[in-house]
N, C-alpha and C positions, 0 to 999 in steps of 0.2 A: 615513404614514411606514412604510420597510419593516423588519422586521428586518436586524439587523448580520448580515454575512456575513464569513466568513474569522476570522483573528486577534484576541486580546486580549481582555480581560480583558468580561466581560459579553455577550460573542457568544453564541449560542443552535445553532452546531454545529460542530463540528471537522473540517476537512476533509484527507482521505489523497490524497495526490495520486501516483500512479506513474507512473515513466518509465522509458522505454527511447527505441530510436533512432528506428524509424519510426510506433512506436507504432499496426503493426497484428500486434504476436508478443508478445512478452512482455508489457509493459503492458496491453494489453486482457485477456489471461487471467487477470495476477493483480488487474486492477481486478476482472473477473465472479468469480471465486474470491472477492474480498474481500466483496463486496458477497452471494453466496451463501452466504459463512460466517457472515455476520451474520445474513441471514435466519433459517439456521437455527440460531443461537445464542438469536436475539431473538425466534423466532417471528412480526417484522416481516412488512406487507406486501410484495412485490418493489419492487425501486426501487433509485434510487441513495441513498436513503438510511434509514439504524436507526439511534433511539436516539440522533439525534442526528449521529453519523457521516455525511459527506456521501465517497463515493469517485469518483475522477475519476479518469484516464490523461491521456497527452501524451506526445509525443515529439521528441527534442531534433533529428532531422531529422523531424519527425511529417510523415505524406503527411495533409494538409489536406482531410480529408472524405471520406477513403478506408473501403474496410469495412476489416473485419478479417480476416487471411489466414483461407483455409478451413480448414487445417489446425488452425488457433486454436480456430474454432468447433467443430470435429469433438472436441478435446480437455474444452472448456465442455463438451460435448455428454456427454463419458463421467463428469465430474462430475454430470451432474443440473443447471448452472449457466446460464445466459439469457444468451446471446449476439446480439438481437435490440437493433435500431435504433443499434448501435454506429457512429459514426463517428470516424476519426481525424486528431489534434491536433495543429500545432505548439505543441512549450513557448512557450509567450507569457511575459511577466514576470509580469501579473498572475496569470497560475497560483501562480506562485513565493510572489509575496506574500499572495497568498489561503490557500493552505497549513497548516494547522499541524504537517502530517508528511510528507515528502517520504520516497517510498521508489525508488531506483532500482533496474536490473536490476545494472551493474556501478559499478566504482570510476569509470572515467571519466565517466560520466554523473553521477555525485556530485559529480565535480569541477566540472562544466558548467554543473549548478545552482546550487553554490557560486559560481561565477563570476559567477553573474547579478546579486549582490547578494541586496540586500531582507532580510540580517543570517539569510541561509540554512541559515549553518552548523552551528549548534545543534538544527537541525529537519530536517537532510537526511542518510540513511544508505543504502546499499543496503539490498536487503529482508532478506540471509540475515546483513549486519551486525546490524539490529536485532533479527532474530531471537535472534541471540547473546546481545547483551546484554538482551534480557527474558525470555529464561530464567533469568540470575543477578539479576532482582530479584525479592526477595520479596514477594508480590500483598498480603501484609496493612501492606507499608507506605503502598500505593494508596488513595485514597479510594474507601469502599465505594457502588456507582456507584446503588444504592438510596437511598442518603440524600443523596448531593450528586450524583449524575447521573455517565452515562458521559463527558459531555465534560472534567468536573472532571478525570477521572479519565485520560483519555486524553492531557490536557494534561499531568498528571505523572507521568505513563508515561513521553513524552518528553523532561524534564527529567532523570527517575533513568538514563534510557539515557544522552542525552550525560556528565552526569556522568562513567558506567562507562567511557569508549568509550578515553580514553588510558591506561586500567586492564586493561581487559580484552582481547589483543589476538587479532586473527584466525590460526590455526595457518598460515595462509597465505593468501598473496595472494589466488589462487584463487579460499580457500573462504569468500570475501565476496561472490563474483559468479554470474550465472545467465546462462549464455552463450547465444549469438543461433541462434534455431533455423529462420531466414529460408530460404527456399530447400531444406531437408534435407527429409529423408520423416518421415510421418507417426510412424511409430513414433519418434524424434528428440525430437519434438513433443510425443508422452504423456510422453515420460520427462522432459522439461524440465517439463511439464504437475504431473506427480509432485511435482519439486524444489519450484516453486513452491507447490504446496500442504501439501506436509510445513512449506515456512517459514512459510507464512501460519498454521499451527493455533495456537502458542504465542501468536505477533502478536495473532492473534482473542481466544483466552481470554483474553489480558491487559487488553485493552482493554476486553473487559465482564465479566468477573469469570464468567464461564460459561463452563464447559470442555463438551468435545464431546458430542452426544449422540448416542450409536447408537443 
């Protein structure tokens, strides 16, 4: 029999699922950024998965099997981060429901996932949403991810954020979303590359109780 996968109570990983549209620009950079900040938070082997954490993309018109734009890779490429054997996803359901944290690029695509069903709501945010709100939780109300593991921990990450989420509201519409850098030049691309990864560092340390190492 195989280990449980996805959701609920006695599962053995927690899986970050990110979306955007085509799911060969944003989502692939912040799944390889996600998945590169764990490495080197967790000293993990490469892979899609640390500590338990399983990180995925998809895209809500995802090109099905497609690479990833070059310009994507060239941005992995000035992190340090593994942009190899990527291919890209349409949002399926069972993404949705396999899930335990659903991060989009903007508000629509939140909406989208929402719409799928599968009781999404309480586990789907844009990425610079949740960033938001796991800056204002305090990491020692977390379970400490040494004694009961990071997935304990990553499970009530998600809880204290929705909690927060009709609390604590965004200064604007905007600045919830990571816009589409499809088709623009390169330089476009780092700088969205940038955004991306400034939201992911909070996300990261919360998750495993290890802030950055220079």
């Amino acid at each position: 029999m195989t280990a449980p996968e996805g959701r609920g109570i006695g599962t053995e990983v927690f899986r970050i699922l990110h979306v955007s549209t085509g799911n060969v620009c944003r989502s692939p950079i912040t799944e390889r950024l996600t998945r590169h900040a764990l490495v080197h938070r967790l000293g993990s082997p490469a892979g899609d998965t640390a500590g338990g954490l399983i990180v995925e993309s998809a895209g809500t018109w995802g090109h099905e099997g497609a690479p990833m734009e070059a310009n994507a890779e060239a941005v992995l490429a000035d992190f340090g981060a593994d942009a190899s054997g990527f291919t890209g996803r349409e949002l399926l359901d069972e993404h949705v429901i396999r899930a335990d944290l659903v991060l989009t690029a903007t508000r629509d695509h939140r909406a989208q996932v929402i719409s799928m069903g599968h009781s999404a709501g309480l586990r789907t945010f844009t990425l610079k949403e949740f960033t938001r709100l796991v800056r204002a939780i305090d990491p020692a109300t977390l379970p400490d991810p040494r004694q009961e593991g990071m997935v304990e921990r990553a499970r009530a990450l998600v809880r204290a954020a929705a909690a927060l989420r009709g609390w604590l509201l965004a200064p604007s519409a905007e600045a919830d979303e990571v816009n589409d850098p499809y088709g623009a030049p390169i330089t476009y691309f780092r700088s969205v590359g940038d955004e991306i990864n400034q939201a992911l560092d909070p996300v990261v340390t919360a998750l495993t109780g290890v802030p950055t190492r220079h």
